[in-house]
SEPA-12811 format. One record per residue (C-alpha): residue number from 1; residue in three letters; x, y, z. Coordinates in Angstrom, 3 decimals. Last residue first. Layout:
N
resi,resn,x,y,z
NUM,ALA,X,Y,Z
...
END
This chain:
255
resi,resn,x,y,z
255,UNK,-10.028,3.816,11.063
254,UNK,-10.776,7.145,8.743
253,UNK,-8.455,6.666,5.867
252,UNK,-7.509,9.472,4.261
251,UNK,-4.058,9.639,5.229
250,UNK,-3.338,6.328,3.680
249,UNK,-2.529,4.739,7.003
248,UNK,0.599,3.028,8.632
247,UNK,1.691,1.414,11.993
246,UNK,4.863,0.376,12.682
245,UNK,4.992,-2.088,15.667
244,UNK,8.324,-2.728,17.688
243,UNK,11.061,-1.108,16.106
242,UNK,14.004,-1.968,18.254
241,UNK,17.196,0.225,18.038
240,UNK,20.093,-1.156,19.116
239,UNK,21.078,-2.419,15.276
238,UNK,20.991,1.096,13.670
237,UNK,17.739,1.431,11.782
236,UNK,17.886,0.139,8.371
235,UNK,16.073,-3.131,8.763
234,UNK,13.065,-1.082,9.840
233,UNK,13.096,1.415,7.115
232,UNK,14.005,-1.324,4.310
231,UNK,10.575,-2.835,5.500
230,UNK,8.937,0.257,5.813
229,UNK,10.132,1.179,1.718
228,UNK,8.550,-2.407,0.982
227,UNK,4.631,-1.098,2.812
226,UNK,5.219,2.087,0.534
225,UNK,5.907,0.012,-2.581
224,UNK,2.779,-1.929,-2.049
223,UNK,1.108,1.329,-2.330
222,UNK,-1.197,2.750,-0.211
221,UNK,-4.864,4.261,-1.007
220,UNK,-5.545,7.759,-2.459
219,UNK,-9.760,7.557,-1.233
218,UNK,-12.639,6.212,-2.335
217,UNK,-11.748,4.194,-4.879
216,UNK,-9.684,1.604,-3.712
215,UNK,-12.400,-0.267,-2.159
214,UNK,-14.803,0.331,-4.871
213,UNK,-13.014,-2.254,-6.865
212,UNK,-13.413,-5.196,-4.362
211,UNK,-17.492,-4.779,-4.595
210,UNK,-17.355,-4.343,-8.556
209,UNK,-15.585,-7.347,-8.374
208,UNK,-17.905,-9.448,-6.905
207,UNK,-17.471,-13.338,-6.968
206,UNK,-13.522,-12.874,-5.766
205,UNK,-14.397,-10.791,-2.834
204,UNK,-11.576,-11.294,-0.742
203,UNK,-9.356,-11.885,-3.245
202,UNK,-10.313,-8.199,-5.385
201,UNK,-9.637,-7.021,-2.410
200,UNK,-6.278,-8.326,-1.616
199,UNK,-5.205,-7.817,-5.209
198,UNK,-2.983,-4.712,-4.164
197,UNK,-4.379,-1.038,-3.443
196,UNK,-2.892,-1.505,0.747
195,UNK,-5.718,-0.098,2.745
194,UNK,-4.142,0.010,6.005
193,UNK,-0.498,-1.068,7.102
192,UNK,0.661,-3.001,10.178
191,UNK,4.122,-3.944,9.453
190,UNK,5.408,-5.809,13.192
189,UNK,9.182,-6.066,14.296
188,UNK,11.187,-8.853,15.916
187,UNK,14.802,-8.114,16.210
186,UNK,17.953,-10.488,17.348
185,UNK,19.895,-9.020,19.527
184,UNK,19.994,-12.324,21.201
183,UNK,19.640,-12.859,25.259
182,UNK,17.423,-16.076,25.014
181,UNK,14.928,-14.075,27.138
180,UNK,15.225,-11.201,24.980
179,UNK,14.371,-13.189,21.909
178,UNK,11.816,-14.358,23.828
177,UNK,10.360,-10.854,25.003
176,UNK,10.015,-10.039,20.982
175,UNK,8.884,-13.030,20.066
174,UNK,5.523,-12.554,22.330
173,UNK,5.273,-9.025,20.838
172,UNK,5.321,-10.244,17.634
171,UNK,3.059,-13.019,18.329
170,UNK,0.424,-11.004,20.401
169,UNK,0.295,-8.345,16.933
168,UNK,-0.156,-11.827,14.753
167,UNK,-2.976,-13.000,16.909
166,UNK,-4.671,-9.506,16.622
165,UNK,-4.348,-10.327,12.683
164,UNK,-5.672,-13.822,12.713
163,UNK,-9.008,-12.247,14.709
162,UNK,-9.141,-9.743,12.059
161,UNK,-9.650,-11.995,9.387
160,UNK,-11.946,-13.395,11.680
159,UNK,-14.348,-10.318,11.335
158,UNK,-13.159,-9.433,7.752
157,UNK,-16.492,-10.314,6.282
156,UNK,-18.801,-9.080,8.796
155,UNK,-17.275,-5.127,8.252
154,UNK,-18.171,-3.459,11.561
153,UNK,-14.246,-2.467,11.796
152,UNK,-12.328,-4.283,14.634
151,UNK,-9.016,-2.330,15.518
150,UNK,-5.492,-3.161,16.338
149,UNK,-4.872,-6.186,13.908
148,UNK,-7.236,-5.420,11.668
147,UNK,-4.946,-2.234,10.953
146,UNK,-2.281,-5.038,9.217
145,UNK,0.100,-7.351,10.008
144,UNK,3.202,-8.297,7.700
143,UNK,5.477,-9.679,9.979
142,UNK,9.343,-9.041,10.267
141,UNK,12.134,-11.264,11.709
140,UNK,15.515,-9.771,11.672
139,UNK,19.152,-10.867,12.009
138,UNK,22.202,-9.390,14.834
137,UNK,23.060,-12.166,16.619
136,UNK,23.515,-14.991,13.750
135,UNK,25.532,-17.696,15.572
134,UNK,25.164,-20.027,12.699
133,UNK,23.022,-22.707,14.331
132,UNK,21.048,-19.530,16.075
131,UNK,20.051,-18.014,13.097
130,UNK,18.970,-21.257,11.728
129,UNK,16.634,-21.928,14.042
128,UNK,15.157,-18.751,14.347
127,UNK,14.173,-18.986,10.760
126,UNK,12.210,-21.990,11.655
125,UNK,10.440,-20.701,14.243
124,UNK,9.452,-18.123,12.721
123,UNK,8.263,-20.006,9.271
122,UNK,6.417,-21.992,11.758
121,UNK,4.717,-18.987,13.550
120,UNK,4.085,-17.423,10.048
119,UNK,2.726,-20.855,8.915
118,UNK,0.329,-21.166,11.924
117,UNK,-1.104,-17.716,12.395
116,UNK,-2.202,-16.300,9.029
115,UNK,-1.496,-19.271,6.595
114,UNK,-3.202,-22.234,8.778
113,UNK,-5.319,-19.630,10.641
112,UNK,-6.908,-18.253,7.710
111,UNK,-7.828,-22.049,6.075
110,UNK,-9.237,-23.127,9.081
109,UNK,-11.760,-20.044,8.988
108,UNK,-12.771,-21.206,5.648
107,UNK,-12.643,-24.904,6.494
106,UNK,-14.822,-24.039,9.952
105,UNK,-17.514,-22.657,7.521
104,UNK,-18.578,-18.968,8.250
103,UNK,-21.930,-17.833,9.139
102,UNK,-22.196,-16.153,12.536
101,UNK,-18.525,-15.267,12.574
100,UNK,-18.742,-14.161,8.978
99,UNK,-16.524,-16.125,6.519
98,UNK,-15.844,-13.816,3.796
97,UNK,-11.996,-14.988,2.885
96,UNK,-8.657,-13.220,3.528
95,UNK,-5.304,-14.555,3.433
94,UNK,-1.478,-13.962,4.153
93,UNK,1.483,-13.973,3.386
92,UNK,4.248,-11.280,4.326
91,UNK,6.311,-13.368,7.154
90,UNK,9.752,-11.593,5.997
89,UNK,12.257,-13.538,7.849
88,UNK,16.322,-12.404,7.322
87,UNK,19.278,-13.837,8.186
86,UNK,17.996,-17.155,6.833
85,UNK,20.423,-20.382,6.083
84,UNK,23.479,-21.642,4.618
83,UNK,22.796,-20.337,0.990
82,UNK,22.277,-23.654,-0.690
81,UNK,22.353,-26.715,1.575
80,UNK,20.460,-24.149,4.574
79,UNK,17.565,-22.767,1.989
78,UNK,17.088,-26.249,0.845
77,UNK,16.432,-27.410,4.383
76,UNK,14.098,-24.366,5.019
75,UNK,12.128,-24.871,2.436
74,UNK,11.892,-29.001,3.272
73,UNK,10.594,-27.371,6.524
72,UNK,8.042,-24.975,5.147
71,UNK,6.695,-27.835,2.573
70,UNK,5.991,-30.246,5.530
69,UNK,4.120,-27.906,7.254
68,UNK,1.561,-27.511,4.479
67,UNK,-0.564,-24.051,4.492
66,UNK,2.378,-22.423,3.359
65,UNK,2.422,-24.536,0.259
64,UNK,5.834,-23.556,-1.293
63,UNK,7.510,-23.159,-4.459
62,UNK,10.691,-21.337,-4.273
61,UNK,11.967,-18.055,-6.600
60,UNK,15.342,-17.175,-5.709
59,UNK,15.833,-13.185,-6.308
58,UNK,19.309,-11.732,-6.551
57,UNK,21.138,-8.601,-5.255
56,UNK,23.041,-5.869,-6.815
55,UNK,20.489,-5.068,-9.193
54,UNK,21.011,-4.672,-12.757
53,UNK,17.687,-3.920,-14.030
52,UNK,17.605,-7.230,-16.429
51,UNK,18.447,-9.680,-13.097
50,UNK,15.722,-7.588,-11.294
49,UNK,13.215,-8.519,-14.603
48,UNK,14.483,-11.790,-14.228
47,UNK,13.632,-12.226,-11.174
46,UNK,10.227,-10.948,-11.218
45,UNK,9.062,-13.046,-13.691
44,UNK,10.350,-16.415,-11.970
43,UNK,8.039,-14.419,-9.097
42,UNK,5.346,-14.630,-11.066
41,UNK,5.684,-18.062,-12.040
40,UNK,5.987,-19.193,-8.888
39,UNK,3.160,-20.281,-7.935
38,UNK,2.277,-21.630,-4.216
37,UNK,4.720,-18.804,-2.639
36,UNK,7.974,-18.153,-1.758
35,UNK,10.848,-15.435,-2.383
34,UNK,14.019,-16.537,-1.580
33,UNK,16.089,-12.851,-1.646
32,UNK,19.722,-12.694,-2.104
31,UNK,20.161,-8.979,-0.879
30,UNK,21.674,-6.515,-2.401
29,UNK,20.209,-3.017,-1.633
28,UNK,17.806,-4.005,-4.725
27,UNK,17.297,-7.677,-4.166
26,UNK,15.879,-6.179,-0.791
25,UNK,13.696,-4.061,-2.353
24,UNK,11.819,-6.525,-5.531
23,UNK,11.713,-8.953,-2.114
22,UNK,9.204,-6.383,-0.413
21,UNK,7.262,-5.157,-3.759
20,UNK,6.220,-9.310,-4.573
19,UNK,5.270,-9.549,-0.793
18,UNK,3.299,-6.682,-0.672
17,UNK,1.428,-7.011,-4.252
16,UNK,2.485,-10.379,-5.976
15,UNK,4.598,-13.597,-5.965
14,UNK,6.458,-12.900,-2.491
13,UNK,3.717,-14.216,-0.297
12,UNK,6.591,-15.328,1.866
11,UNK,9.641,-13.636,1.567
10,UNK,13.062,-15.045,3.199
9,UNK,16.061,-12.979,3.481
8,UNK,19.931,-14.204,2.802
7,UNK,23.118,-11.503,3.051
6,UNK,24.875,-10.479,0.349
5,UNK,23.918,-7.233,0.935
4,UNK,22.529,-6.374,4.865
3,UNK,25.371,-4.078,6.527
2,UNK,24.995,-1.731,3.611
1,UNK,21.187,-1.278,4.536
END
């Protein structure tokens, strides 16, 4: 990671459980870290509590409405005046809601694909951008997938979650043979963990918590922490080496 401090990542979703575990690591190997999200209070929080531990990097908390194009590219802009741009694209947010193929509203499943697909593709694109305008060769673009993106469980409520998810493992793939194309070394690499025991659940069903709690309680889920140690993995290998999808499981977990 030595070749990485001072250098600039971006972390979406950064304000709690993946995301918020992800930039609290890169501050740590000394990165400066823009962490995102719609509140930022959190991640204010966060900052100041890597500020307080000493770490060699530093957290910059933004507020941003994913779901808003017009947010991600005034991001962007501010990220270029005041740290020259992105070396580094975490695409960690993401949502979940119950909206059953047979039964969902179009706003609900709008809502997925405007965060899930659309905003990481932007946020890609973006970051891409500004690699190439400073003749960055050698920077990283990571998405936070998950296991719905391999496998469809017969679980109604996460049946276009999944959908998003399968798009995300064709994007990464897709951006990998690009970057080739454009003959960069930059790398495109895909998370995909399991059951991560963050506030996912507890999202998804938000009107029954009893519901949300009981999936973390059947078996010794993942941490956050474990998703952000992947992360550091990834960016650690030597720069030839091209990680394409990491895929992760508490051991328990059947699927």
């Amino acid at each position: 990671m030595e070749r990485w401090r001072g250098r600039v990542a971006l972390v979406t979703g950064a304000s709690v459980g993946i995301g918020a575990a992800v930039a609290r690591a890169l501050v740590q190997q000394g990165m400066k870290v823009v962490g995102c999200a719609r509140n930022v209070d959190k991640i204010e929080k966060l900052a100041a509590e890597c500020q307080s531990a000493g770490y060699k990097g530093m957290l910059i908390p933004y507020k941003c409405d994913l779901s808003n194009e017009e947010e991600i590219l005034s991001m962007f802009s501010a990220i270029k005046t005041l740290q020259k741009g992105v070396d580094v694209c975490i695409n960690n947010a993401g949502l979940a809601h119950t909206e059953p193929l047979l039964s969902g509203t179009t706003e609900g499943w709008r809502d997925m694909i405007n965060v899930n697909v659309l905003a990481l593709s932007i946020c890609t694109r973006e970051a891409y951008k500004s690699m190439r305008e400073r003749n960055v060769d050698d920077g990283h673009i990571i998405n936070i997938n998950s296991m719905c993106g391999h496998r469809v469980i017969p679980n109604s409520d996460v049946h276009f979650y999944s959908a998003t998810k399968y798009a995300v493992t064709a994007l990464t793939e897709g951006l990998r043979q690009e970057l080739q194309e454009a003959k960069t070394h930059i790398r495109a690499t895909c998370i995909s963990p399991g059951i991560v025991e963050t506030e996912f659940a507890f999202r998804l069903h938000k009107n029954d918590p009893e519901k949300a709690a009981a999936v973390y309680e059947n078996m010794k889920c993942l941490k956050a922490e474990d998703v952000a140690s992947a992360v550091t993995y990834v960016l650690s290998t030597p720069a030839h080496v091209q990680i394409g999808d990491l895929q992760m499981r508490p051991v328990e977990q059947m699927s």
